[in-house]
C-alpha positions in Angstrom: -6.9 -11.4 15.3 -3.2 -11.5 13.9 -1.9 -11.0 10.1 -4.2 -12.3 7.5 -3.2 -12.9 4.1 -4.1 -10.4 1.5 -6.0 -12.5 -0.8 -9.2 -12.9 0.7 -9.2 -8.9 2.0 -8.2 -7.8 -1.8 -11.0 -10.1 -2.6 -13.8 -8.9 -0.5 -13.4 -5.5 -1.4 -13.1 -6.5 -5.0 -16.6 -7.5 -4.4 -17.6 -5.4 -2.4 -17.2 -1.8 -4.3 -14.4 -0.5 -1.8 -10.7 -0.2 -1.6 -8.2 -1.3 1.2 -6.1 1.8 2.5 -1.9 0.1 2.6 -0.2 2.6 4.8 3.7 2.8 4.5 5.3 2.4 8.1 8.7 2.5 9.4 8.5 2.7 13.2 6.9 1.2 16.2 4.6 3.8 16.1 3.6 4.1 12.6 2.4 0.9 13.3 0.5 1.4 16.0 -1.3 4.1 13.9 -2.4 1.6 11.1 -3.8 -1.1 14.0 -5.5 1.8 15.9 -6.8 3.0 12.7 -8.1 0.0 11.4 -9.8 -0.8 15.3 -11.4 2.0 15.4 -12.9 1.9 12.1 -13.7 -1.7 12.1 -12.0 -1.9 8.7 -9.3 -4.1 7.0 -5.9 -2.7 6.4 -2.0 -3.0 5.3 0.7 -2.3 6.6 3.1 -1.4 4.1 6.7 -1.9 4.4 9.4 -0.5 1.3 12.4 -1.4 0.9 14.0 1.9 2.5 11.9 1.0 5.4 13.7 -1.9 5.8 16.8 -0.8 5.1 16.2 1.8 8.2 14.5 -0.7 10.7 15.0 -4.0 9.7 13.2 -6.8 8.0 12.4 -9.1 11.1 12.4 -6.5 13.2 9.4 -4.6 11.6 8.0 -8.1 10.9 7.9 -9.2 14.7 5.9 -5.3 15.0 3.3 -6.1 12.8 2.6 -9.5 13.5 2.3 -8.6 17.6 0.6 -5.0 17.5 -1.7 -7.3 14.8 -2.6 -9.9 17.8 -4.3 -7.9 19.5 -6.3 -5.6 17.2 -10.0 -6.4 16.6 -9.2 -5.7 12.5 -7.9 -7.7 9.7 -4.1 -6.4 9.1 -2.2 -7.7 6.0 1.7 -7.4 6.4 2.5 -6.2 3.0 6.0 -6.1 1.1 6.2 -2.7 -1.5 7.9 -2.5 -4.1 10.4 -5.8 -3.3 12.9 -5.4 -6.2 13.8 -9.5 -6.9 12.7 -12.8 -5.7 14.9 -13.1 -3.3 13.5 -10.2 -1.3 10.0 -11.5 -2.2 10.7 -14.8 -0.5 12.9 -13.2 2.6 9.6 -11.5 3.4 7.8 -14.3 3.6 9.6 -16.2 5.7 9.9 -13.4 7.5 5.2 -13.2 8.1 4.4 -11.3 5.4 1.1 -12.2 4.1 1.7 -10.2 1.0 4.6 -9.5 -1.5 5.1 -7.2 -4.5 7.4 -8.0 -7.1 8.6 -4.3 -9.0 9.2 -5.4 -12.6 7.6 -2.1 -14.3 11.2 -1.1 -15.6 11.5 -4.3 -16.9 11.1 -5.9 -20.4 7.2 -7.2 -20.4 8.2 -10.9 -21.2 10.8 -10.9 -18.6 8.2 -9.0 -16.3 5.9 -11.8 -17.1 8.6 -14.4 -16.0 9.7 -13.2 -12.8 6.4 -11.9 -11.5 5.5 -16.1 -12.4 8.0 -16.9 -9.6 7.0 -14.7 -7.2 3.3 -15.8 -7.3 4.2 -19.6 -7.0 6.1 -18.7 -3.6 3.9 -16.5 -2.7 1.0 -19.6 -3.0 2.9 -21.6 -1.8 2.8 -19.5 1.6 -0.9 -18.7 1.5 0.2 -15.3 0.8 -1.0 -12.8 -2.3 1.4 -11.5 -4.8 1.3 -8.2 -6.6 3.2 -6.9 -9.5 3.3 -3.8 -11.4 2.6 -2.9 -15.4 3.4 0.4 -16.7 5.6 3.3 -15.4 4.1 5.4 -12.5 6.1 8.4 -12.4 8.1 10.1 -9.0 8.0 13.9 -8.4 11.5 14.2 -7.7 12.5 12.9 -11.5 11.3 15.9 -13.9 12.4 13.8 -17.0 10.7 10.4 -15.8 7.4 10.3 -17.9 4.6 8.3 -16.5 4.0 5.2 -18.9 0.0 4.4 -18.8 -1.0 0.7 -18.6 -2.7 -0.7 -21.5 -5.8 -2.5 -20.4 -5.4 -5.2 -22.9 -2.0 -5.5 -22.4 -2.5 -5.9 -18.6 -5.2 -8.2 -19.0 -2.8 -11.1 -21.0 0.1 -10.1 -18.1 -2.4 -10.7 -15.1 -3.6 -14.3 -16.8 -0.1 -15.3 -17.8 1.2 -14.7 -14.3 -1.9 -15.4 -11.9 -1.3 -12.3 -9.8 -3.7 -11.1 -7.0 -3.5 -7.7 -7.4 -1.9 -5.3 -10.4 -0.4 -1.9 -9.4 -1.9 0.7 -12.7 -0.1 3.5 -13.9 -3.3 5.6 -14.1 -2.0 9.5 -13.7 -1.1 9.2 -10.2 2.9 10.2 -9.3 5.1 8.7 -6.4 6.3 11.2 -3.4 3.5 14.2 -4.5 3.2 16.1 -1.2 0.4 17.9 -2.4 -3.0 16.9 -4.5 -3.2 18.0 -8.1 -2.4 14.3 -9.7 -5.2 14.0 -13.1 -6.3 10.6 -13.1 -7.6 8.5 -15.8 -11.0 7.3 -14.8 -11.9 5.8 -17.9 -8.6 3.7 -18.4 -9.3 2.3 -14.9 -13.1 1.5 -15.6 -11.8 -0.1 -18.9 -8.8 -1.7 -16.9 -11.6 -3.1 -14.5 -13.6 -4.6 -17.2 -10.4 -6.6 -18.7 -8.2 -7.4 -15.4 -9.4 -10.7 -13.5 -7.2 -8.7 -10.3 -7.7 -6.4 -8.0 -6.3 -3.2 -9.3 -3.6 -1.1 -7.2 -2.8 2.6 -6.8 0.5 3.7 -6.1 0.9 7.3 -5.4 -2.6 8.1 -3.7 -1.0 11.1 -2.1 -1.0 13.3 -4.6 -4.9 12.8 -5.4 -7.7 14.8 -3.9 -10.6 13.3 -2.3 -13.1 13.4 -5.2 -10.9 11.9 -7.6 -10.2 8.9 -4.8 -13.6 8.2 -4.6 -14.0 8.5 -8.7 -11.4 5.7 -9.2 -12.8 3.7 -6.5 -16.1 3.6 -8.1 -14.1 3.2 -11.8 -12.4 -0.2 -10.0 -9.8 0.5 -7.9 -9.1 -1.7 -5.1 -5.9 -1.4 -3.3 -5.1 2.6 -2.7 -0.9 3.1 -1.1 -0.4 6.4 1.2 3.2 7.0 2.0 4.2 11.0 1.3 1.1 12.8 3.1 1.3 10.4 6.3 4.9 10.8 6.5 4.1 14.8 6.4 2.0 14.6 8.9 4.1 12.7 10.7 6.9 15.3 10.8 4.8 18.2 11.0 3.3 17.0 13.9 7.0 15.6 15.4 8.4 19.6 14.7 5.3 21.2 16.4 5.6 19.1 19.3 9.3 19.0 20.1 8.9 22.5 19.9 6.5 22.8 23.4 7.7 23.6 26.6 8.8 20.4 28.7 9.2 18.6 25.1 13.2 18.8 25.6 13.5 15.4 27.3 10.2 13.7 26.5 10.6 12.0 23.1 7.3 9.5 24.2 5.5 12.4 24.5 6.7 13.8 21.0 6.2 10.4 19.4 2.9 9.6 20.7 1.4 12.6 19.7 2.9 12.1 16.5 1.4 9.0 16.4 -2.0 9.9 17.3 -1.8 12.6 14.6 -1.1 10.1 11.8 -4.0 7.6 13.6 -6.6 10.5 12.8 -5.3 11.3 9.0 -5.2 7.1 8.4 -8.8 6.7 9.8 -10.0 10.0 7.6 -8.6 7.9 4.3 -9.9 4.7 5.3 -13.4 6.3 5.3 -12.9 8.3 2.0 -11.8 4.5 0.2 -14.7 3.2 1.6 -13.4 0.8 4.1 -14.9 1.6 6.8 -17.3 -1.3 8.9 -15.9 -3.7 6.2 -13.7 -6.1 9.1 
């Protein structure tokens, strides 16, 4: 099918009641595991590159991944750019086939926030691609003093229309790099962020929430939900266990296909709990 550009998957879910899982990858076989995953559940989904990911594998080369593995799977994949920290790296991406960008101004000044997420939404049109920017401070769990910084619906609502973005990333209770579930959300900020925000709403940190409270801010208007920590822990779980077998000394295919496989069964669980599933 190859990439498609995020816009018209962010909008059909929009519509639709449902969320699009964006997996973070950073190998050949992550990859694989998002295009599987997506296959088999006849459901859209993103692959989701960060900057450390490309700082480990390359830009183009993880570019060229996508957009081949993408060829060939029977699923809408959107190459997606996380958390791209200026507009240069914004507009590297896409040249590079990524159908969607995020621009990271949350640390930002709002008016300035305002101005550079502008720029990174004309070049992202200009490509066909959707942009995606972030209001509020969402949290990490390895920064005890970083407070979370909730997004004011009203506030969000004059940022999305003065800047035309696709999709808004919500600070909304949720925390980056939880390895276990426990994060409280705010259901009704992101019901009353639904009702004012003309874009599809984003969560960042989906890791650390539990199943219930996925489906809860789904249903409150959630639309874009990222998984990085918990795939990544299955990932290495899974690597450890199986390095660990008999035979396993020389066989690192073997290692990292099971690992693989592993990750393509905990992708395809989430993209039935956001409701994705038998949406391609």
């Amino acid at each position: 099918m190859g990439l498609v550009s995020g816009r018209d998957v962010l909008r059909a879910a929009r519509a639709g009641g449902y969320a699009v899982p964006a997996f973070n990858v950073f190998n050949l076989e992550m990859v694989q595991a998002v295009c599987r995953a997506a296959e088999a559940e006849r459901a859209p989904a993103i692959v989701q590159v960060s900057p450390r990911s490309i700082r480990y594998a390359g830009l183009h080369p993880l570019a060229v991944l996508a957009a081949t593995l993408a060829e060939t799977a029977d699923a809408p994949i959107v190459l997606h750019l996380d958390h791209g920290p200026d507009l240069a790296a914004c507009q590297a991406a896409l040249e590079a086939g990524f159908t969607s960008i995020m621009f990271d101004g949350a640390s930002l000044p709002v008016g300035e926030n305002v101005t550079r997420t502008r720029e990174v939404v004309a070049a992202a049109q200009a490509a066909g691609a959707s942009a995606e920017a972030e209001l509020g401070e969402i949290g990490h769990a390895t920064d005890a003093e970083q407070q979370a910084i909730l997004t004011d619906p009203s506030e969000a609502a004059c940022f999305a229309q003065e800047t035309g973005v696709d999709a808004l990333a919500v600070a909304i209770g949720t925390i980056h790099g939880m390895r276990r579930t426990g994060a409280v959300l705010d259901i009704p900020r992101i019901a009353e962020l639904r009702r004012h925000v003309d874009a599809a709403l984003v969560m960042h940190g989906s890791s650390g929430v539990d199943d219930e409270s996925l489906v809860q801010a789904i249903a409150a208007g959630i639309t874009k939900v990222n998984l990085s920590t918990a795939l990544q822990a299955v990932f290495m779980d899974t690597l450890r266990a199986s390095a660990g077998r008999p035979g396993r000394e020389t066989d690192a295919r073997a290692v990292l296909a099971e690992a693989r496989d592993t990750v393509t069964d905990a992708m395809r669980q989430r993209i039935n709990v956001v409701g994705a599933a038998g949406r391609a």
